[in-house]
N, C-alpha and C positions, 0 to 999 in steps of 0.2 A: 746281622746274619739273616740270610734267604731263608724262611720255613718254608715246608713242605704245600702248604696253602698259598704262600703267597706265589710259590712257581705255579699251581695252578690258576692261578690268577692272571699270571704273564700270560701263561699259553692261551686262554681267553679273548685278552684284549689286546697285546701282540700283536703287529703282521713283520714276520720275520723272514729274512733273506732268504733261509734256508732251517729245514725240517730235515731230522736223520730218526728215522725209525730203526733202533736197534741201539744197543749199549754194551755190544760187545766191542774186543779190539780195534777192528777197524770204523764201526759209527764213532766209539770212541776218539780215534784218531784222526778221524774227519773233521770231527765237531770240534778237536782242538787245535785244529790245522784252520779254520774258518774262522773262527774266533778270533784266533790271534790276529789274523786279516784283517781284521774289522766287520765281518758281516755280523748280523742280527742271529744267531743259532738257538734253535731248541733241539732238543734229543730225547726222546720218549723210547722206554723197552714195556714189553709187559708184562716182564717180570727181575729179578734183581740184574744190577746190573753185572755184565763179565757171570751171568751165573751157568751160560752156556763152554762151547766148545775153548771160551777167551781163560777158561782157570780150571779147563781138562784137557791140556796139552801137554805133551810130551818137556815140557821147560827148557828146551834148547832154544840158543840163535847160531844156528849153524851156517855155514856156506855151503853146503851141499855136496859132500863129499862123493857118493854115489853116481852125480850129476856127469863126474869125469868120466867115468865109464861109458855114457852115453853119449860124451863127447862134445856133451854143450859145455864148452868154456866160457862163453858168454854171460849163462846162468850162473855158474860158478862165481864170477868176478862180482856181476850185480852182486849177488850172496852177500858177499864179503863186503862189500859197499855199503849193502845196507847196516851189516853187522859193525862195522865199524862206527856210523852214524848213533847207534844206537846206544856204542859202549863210550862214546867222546863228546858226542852232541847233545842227544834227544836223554839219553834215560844211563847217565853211566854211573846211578844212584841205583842200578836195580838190575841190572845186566853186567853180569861181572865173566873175565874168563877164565879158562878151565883149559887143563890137560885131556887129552884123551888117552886111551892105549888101545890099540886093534890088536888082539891077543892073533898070532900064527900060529895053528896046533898042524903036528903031520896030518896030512890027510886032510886038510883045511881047502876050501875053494881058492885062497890065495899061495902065489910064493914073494918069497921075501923082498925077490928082485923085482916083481910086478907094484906091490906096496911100495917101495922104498921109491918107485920110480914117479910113484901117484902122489904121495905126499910130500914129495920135493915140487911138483906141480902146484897142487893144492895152497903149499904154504906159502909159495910163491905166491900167487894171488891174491892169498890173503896179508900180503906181506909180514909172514913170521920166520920166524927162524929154526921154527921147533918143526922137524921135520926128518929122525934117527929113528932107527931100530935100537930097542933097548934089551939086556939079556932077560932072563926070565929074574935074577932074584934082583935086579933092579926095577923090575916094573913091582916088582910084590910090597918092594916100599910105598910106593902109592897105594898099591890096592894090597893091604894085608890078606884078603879072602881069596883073592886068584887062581885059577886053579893053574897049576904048574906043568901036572902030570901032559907029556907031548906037547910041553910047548916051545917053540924054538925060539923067538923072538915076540917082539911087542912091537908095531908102528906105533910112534906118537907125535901127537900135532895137538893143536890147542882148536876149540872151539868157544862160546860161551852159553851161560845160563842162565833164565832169570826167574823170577816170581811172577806168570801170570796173567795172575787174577790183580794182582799191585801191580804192576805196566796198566792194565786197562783201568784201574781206580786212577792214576796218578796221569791219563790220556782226561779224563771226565774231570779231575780237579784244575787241570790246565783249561780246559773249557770253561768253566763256571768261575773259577780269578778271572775271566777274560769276558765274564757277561752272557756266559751263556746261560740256557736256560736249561735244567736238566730235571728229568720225572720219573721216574721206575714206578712199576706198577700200572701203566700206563697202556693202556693197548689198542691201539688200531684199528678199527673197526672199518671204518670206508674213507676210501679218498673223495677227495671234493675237487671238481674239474668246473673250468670256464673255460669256453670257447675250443674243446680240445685239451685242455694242457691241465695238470694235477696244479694244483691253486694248494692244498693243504690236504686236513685230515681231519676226519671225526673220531674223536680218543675216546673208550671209557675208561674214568677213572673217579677212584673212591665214589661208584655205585652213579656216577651222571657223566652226560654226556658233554663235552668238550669238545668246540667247533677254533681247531688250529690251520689259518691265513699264513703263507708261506708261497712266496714265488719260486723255490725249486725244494724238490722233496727228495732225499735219495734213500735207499731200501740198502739196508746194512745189517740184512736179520740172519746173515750166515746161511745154517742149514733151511731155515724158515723163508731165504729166497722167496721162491719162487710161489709160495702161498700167499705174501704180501705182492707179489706179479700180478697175481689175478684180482684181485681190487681192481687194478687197474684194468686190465684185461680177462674177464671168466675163461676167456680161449685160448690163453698163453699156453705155450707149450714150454716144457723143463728146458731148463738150461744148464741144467749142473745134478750132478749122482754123486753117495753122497759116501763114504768111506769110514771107518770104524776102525777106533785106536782105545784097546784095553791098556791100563794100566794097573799095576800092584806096588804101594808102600810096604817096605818090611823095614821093622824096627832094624836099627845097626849099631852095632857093638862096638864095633875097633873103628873110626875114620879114616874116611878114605882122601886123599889127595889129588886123585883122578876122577875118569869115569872110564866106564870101556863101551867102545862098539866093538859088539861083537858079530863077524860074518856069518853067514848059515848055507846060502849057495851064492851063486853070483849076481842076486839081485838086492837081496834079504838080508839086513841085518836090523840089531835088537840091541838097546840100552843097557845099562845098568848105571846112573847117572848119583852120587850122593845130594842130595836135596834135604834141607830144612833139618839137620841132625837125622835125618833116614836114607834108605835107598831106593830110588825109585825106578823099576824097571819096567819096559815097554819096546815096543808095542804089538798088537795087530793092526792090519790093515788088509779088511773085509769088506765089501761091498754089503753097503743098509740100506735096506726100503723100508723099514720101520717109521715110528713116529718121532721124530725130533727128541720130543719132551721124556719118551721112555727110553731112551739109551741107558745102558748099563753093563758092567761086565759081566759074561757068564761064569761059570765052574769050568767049563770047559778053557774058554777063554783065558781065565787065571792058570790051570793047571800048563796049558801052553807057554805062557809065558815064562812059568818057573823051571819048566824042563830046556826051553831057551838058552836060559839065565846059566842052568847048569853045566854049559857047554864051556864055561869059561870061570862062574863062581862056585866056591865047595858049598857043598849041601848044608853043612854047617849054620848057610846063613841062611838059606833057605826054606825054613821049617815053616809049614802053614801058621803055629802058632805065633809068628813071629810079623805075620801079616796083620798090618794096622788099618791098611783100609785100600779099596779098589775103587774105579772110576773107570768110566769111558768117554769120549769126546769122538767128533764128525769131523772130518775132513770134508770140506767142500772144493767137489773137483770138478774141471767140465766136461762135461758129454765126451762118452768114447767108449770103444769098446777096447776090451783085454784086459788084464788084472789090474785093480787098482793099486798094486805096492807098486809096479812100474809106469804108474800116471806120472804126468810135470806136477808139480803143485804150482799151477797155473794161475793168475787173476782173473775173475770171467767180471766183464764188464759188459752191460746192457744198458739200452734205450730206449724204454718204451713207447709203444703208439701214443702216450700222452704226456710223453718227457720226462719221464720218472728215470732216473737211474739211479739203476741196481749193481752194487760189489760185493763180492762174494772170494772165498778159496783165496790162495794165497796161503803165506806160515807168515810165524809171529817175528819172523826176520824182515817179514815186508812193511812193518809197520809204517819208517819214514816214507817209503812211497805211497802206500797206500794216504798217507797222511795230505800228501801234495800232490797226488793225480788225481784221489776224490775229488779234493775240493775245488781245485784248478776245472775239474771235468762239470762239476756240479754250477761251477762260476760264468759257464759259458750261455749260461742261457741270458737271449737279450734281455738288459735292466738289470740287471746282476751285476752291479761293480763293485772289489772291494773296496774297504777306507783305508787300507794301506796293503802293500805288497805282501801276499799269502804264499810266495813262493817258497820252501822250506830251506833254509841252508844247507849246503853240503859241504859246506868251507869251514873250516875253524878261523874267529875272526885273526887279525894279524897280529894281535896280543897274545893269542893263542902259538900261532906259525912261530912265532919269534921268542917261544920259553917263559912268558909274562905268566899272570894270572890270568888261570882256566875263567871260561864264561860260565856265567850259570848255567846249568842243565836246561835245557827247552822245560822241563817236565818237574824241576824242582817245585814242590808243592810253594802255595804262600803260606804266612802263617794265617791261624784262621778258617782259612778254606773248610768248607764242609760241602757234602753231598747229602742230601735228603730223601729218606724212604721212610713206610707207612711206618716204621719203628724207630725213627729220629734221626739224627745225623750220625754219618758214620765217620768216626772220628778215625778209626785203624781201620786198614784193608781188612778182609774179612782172611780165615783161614780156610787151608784148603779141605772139600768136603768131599765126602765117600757120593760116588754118583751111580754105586747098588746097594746101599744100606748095609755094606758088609765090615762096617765098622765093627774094629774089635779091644777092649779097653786095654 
């Protein structure tokens, strides 16, 4: 078993194919996306890993239901593409799916004929089948808390869910069975360039400095972008603004067998998703120039959400005391003006003046590609060949097509496997943690 020292030690004497600065989601996905290719990987955060925006998200893998209205079908379909990948291929240990219900209250921004006409769309693309108006006391069997009062029907279609903060543990354990080389607590300090082009990194960690050789380095720090930009360049300019999603846990009573999206106008709508024996309802989406590292939800913030909630759940469930714990998470979107709830959750891809690329924004349904356009983008620079094809499947093998036995998961842990931080191996994904201290016992 790799200790915590001896990965320091790799990163030292190492010169590896490729350097990913960042330990969320998509470095995650990179670095197990390259590994499995055969290249040389290390991956350094400089602080836990997934402790960022990667396990304060919203927990959908959606196709983008909203997206139809705007008329990109294209986005839609990708969506569904990736989601599918995710629940058969990559991770169908950890991504499971889910009913929804879009509650129709009179006086609601939708009618029944406009939904019923979206989610026969929708589900077509996603190919399901679940795609009816339900009465009202048959959607209250899924969601016993519902509120009834003006409601004429239920659209439902299926989405799915997953854990996370486990999606980006179980990206880094697929890295590290496959040799990679992985460090939390790790931080960046200055890139090291020859002749023009980022060569590696000077890390600190546990208190000294660490000089990491690497022929292509890419920047996967999420909101922290474009900070790690300017290493490379002082006079980069932003590439991405950055968006604010509160969330509220409240303890749950009765289980639910759904989730609902609930509408608010014709842009806006709001979760109430059952998560981990709780409910987890979200979100906002707020334009933040704040600091990264202090995101959090406000009072205000929370109170919004619950008066949300209440458009569709009875107060019953709702009671502040009933609140186990808040968090906030960043959406990284690219440059633009107008409100950020009607942004794309776009992939913002760069190149820097010294070869460094940078991936950023995207949802946790981009994972497979982000998995194989990083590393394919990252593989292009001359010298950089892998030791075997890095391209990610999108097939299920012919054992699969033909009813046989399922392949393993891309992402099924080995046994054994560990990850290493300054507190020892972690043997279980971590749980999920309050990110305003508004934990309440």
């Amino acid at each position: 078993m790799t200790t915590r020292g001896d990965s320091i030690e790799q990163l030292g004497k190492r010169r590896f194919a490729l350097l990913v600065v960042g330990g969320g989601i998509i470095g995650a996905g990179i670095a197990a996306e390259a590994a499995r290719a055969g290249l040389a990987v290390a991956l350094v955060d400089r602080g836990d890993f997934g402790a960022g925006t990667s396990s304060a998200s919203s927990k959908l893998i959606h196709g983008g239901l909203r997206y139809l209205q705007l008329g990109d079908v294209r986005l839609v379909r990708e969506a569904h593409h990736e989601r599918r990948l995710l629940m058969h291929v990559v991770a169908p240990h950890l991504v499971r799916r889910l009913p929804f219900l879009l509650p129709l209250y009179r006086n609601g921004p939708y009618g029944q004929l406009t939904i019923q006409a979206g989610l026969v769309l929708y589900s077509a693309l996603a190919r399901s089948r679940l795609h009816r108006l339900a009465a009202p006391a048959r959607a209250r069997v899924r969601v016993p808390s519902l509120q009834v009062d003006g409601l004429r029907s239920c659209g439902v279609y299926a989405d799915a869910v997953t854990h996370d903060g486990r999606l980006c543990l179980a990206n880094l354990r697929a890295a590290a069975d496959r040799g990679a080389t992985l460090l939390n607590y790790a931080e960046v300090r200055e890139l090291r360039t020859v002749g023009g082009r980022v060569t590696g990194a000077e890390v600190l960690v546990d208190g000294s400095v660490e000089a990491i050789s690497a022929r292509t380095v890419v920047n996967a720090t999420g909101p922290w972008v474009d900070e790690v930009r300017r290493l490379e360049d002082p006079s980069a300019s932003a590439t991405v603004r950055l968006s604010k999603g509160s969330h509220v846990l409240l303890r749950l009573g009765q289980p639910w067998t759904a989730a609902l999206a609930i509408p608010h106008d014709d842009a806006r709508v709001s979760f109430a998703v059952p998560w981990q024996d709780m409910l987890l309802l979200g979100t906002t989406d707020v334009l933040y120039d704040g600091a990264p590292d202090r995101v959090e939800a406000t009072e205000a913030e929370v109170a919004q959400i619950l008066d949300e909630a209440a458009v569709a759940i009875t107060k019953d469930v709702l009671r502040p005391d009933a609140i186990c714990s808040t968090f906030a998470g960043l959406r990284v979107l690219p440059l633009g003006r107008g409100a950020t709830a009607s942004a794309r959750r776009e992939t913002v891809l760069h190149r820097g003046s010294a070869e460094m690329l940078s991936v950023a924004g995207g949802q946790t349904h981009d994972l497979p590609s982000h998995r194989a356009r990083g590393s394919r983008r990252a593989a292009r620079r001359p010298g950089l060949t892998p030791a075997r094809s890095g391209a990610l499947s999108t097939a299920r093998s012919r054992r699969q097509r033909r009813g046989g036995r399922r392949a393993r998961p891309a992402l099924a842990p080995a046994r054994g496997s560990r990850l290493h931080s300054p507190r020892g191996p972690l043997r279980e994904p971590c749980r999920e943690r309050s990110r305003s201290g508004r934990e309440r016992p």
